[in-house]
One Martini backbone bead per residue (centre of mass of N, CA, C, O) as a GRO file, in nm:
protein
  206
    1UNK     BB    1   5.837  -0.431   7.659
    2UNK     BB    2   5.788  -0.573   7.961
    3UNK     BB    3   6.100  -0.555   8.002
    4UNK     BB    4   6.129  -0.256   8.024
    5UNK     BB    5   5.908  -0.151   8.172
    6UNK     BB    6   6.050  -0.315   8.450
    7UNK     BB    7   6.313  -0.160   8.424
    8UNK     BB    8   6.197   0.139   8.416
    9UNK     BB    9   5.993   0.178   8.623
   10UNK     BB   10   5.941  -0.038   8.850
   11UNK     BB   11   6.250   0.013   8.950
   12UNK     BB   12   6.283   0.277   8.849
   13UNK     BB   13   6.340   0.576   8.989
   14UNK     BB   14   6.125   0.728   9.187
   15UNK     BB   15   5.889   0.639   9.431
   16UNK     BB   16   5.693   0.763   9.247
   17UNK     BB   17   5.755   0.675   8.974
   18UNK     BB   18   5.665   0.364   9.048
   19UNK     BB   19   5.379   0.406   9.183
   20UNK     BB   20   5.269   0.499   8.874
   21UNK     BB   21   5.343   0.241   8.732
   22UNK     BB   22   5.191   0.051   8.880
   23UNK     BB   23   4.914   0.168   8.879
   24UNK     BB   24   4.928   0.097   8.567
   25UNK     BB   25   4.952  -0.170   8.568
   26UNK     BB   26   4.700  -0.258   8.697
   27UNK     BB   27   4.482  -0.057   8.513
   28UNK     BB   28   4.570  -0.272   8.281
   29UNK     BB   29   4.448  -0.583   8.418
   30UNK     BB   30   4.173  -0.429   8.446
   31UNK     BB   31   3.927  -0.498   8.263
   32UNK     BB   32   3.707  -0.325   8.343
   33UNK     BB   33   3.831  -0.061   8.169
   34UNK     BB   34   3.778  -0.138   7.893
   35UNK     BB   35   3.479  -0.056   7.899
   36UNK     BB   36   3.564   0.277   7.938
   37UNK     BB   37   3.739   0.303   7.697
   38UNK     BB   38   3.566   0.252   7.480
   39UNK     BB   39   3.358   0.438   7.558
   40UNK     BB   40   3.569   0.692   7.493
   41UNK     BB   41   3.604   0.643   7.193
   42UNK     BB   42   3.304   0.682   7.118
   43UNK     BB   43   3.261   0.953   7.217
   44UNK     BB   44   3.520   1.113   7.088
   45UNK     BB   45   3.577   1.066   6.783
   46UNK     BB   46   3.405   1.291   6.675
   47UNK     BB   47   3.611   1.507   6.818
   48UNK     BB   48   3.839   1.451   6.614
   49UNK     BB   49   3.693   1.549   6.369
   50UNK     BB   50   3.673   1.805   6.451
   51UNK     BB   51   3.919   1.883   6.494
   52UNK     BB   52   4.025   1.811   6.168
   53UNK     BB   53   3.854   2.029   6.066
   54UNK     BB   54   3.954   2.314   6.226
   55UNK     BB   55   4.225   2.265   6.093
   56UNK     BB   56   4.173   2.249   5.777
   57UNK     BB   57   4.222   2.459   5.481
   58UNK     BB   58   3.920   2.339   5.319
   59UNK     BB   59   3.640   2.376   5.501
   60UNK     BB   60   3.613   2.634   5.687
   61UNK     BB   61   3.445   2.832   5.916
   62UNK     BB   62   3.164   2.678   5.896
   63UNK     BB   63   3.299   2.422   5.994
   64UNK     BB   64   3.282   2.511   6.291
   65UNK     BB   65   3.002   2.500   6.385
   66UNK     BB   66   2.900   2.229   6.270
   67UNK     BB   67   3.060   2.071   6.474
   68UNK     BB   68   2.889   2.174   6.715
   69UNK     BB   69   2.633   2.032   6.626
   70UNK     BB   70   2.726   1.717   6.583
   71UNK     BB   71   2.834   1.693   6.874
   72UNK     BB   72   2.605   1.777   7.057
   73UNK     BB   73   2.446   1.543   6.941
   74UNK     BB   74   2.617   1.316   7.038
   75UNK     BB   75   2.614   1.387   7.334
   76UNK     BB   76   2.300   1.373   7.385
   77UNK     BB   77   2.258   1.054   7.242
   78UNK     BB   78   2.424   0.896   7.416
   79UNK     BB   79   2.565   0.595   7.563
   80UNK     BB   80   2.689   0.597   7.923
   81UNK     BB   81   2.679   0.309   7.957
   82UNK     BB   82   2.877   0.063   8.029
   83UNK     BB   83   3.023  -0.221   7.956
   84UNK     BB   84   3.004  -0.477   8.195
   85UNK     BB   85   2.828  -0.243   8.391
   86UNK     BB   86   2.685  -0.158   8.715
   87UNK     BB   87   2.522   0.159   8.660
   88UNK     BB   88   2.351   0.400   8.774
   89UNK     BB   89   2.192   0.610   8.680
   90UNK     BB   90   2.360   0.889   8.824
   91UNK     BB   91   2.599   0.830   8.684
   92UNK     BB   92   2.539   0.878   8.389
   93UNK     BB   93   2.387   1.169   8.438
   94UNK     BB   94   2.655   1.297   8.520
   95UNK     BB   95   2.844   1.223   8.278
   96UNK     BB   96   2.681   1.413   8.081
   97UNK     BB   97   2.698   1.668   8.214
   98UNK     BB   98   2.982   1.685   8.197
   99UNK     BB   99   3.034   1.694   7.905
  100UNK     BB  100   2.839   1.917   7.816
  101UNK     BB  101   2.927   2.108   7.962
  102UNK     BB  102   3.231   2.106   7.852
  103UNK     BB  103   3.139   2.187   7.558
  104UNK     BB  104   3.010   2.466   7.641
  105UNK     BB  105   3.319   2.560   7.759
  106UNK     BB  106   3.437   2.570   7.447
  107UNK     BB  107   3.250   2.729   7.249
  108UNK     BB  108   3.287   2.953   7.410
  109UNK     BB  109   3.599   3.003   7.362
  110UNK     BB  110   3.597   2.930   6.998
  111UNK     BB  111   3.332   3.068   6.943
  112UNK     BB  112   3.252   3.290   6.681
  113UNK     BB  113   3.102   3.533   6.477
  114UNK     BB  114   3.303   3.426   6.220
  115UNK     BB  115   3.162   3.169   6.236
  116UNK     BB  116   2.845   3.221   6.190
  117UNK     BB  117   2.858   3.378   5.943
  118UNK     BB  118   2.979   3.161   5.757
  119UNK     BB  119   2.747   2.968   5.799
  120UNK     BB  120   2.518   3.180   5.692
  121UNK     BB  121   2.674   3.173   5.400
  122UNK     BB  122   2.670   2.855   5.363
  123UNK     BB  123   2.519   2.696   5.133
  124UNK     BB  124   2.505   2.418   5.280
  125UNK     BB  125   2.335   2.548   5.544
  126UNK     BB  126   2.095   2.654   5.476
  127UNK     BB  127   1.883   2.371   5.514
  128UNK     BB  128   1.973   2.342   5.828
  129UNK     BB  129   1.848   2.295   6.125
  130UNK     BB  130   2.096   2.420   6.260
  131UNK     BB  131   2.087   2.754   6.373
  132UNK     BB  132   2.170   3.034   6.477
  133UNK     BB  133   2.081   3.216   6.708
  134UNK     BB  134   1.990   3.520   6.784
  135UNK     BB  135   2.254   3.638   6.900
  136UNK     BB  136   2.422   3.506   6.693
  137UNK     BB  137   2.335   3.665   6.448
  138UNK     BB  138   2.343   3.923   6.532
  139UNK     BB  139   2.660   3.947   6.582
  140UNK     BB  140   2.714   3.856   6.274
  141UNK     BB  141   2.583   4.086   6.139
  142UNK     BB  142   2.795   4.281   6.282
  143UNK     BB  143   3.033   4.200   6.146
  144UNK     BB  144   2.918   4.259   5.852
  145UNK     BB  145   2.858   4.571   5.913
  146UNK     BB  146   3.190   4.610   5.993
  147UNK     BB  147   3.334   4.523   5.715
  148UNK     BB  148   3.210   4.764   5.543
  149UNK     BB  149   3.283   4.982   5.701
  150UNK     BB  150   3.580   4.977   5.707
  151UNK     BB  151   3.588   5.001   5.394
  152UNK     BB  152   3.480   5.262   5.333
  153UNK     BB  153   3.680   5.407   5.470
  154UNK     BB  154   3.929   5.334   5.327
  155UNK     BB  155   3.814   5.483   5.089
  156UNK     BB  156   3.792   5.762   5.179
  157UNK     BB  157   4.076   5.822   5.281
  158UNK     BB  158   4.196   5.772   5.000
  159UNK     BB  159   4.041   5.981   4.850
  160UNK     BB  160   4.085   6.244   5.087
  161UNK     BB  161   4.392   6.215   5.223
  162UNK     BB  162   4.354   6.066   5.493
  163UNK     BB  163   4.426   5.953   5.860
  164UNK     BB  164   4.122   6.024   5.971
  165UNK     BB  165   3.832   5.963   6.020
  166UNK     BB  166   3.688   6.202   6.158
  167UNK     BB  167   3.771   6.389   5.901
  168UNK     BB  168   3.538   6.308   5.741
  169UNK     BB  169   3.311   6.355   5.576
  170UNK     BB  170   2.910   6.287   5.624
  171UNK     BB  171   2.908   6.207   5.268
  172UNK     BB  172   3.093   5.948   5.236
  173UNK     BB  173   3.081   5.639   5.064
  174UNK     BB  174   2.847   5.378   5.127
  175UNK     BB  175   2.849   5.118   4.893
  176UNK     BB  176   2.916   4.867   5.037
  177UNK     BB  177   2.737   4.844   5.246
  178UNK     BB  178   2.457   4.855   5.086
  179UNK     BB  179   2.508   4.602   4.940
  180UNK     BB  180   2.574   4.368   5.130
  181UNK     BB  181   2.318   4.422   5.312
  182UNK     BB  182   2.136   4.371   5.019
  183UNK     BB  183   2.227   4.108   4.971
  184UNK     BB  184   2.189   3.956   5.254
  185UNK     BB  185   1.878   4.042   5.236
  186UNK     BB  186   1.810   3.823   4.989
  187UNK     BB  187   1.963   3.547   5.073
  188UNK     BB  188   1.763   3.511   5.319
  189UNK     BB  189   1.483   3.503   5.153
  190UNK     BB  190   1.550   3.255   4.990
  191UNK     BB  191   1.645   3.071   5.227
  192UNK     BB  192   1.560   3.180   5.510
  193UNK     BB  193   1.542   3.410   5.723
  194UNK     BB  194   1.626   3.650   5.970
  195UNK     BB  195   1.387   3.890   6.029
  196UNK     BB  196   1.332   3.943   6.373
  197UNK     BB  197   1.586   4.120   6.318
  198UNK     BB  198   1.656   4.469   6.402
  199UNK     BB  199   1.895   4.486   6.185
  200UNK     BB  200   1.780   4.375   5.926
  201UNK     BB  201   1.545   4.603   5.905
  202UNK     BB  202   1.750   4.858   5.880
  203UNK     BB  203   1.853   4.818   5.634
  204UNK     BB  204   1.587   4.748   5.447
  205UNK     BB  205   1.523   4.991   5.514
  206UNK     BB  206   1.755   5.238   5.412
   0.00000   0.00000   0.00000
């Protein structure tokens, strides 16, 4: 492999692409790196399950949330120093700081509403420190509201004869929504739910 290595690369190509084989070779016989690479294999490795875990066919939605919480505290608790290199507080904290973010900034990106809902409905998950927060449980609740009256209307449509739902009566049944609503604020009262949401009051007064 070594002698592959040195006849496709080192010699071959344009002299850019030698100059970055040199590169890497040079960064593969340095010792030192091995240490921040050990280091990034223990950060990732968390991040590389919840990756195969949001990709797997039955693990469900709930478990993309679930695992946004389990990265979210590893690399809140992580030791960021490298082993065998004095690097100052500073380095560490910079290091972090930018994990973190990226962490942020993915999430925002990845987690949906309907991520947040999974999570709520998910027996695993109920007794779990871990719950979204009043924001994230709002949009999650308006999702499950909004998916109850979707269903009432396409049966009213159907029922009526209409292709819009606009001139339905103002008094077709909304039977799946009222009971949706109120199994679901059974189940948070049994569970122990957000009832300071006042979309949550507003059903359960209804």
């Amino acid at each position: 492999m070594e002698t592959a290595f040195k006849s496709q690369c080192l010699r071959g190509g344009t002299t850019e692409q030698r100059g970055a084989a040199e590169e890497t070779a040079k960064a593969l016989r340095d010792e030192g790196k091995w240490g921040a690479l050990t280091l990034l294999v223990k950060l990732l490795r968390p991040l590389a399950t919840a990756l195969g875990s949001g990709q797997a066919n039955v693990c469900g939605l709930g478990s993309v949330r679930r695992s946004f919480y389990e990265v979210e505290a590893h690399f809140g608790n992580f030791d960021y120093d490298v082993p065998g290199r004095r690097g100052d507080g500073g380095d560490r904290f910079r290091f972090k700081k930018h994990t973190l973010r990226c962490l942020q900034k993915r999430k925002r990106y990845t987690l949906r509403p309907i991520h947040s809902l999974a999570y709520l409905l998910d027996p695993r998950y109920t007794d779990a420190a871990e719950q979204p927060d009043a924001a994230e449980a709002t949009e999650a609740f308006a999702l499950l509201k909004e998916l109850a009256v979707a269903h009432d209307v396409k049966v009213a449509m159907a029922l009526h004869g209409v292709d819009d739902e606009s001139i339905l009566p103002a008094s077709y049944s909304r039977t799946t929504h009222g009971h949706i609503m109120h199994e679901y604020a059974q189940f948070k009262s049994k569970a122990g739910g957000r009832f300071e949401l006042d979309i949550v009051w507003e059903v359960l007064c209804t």
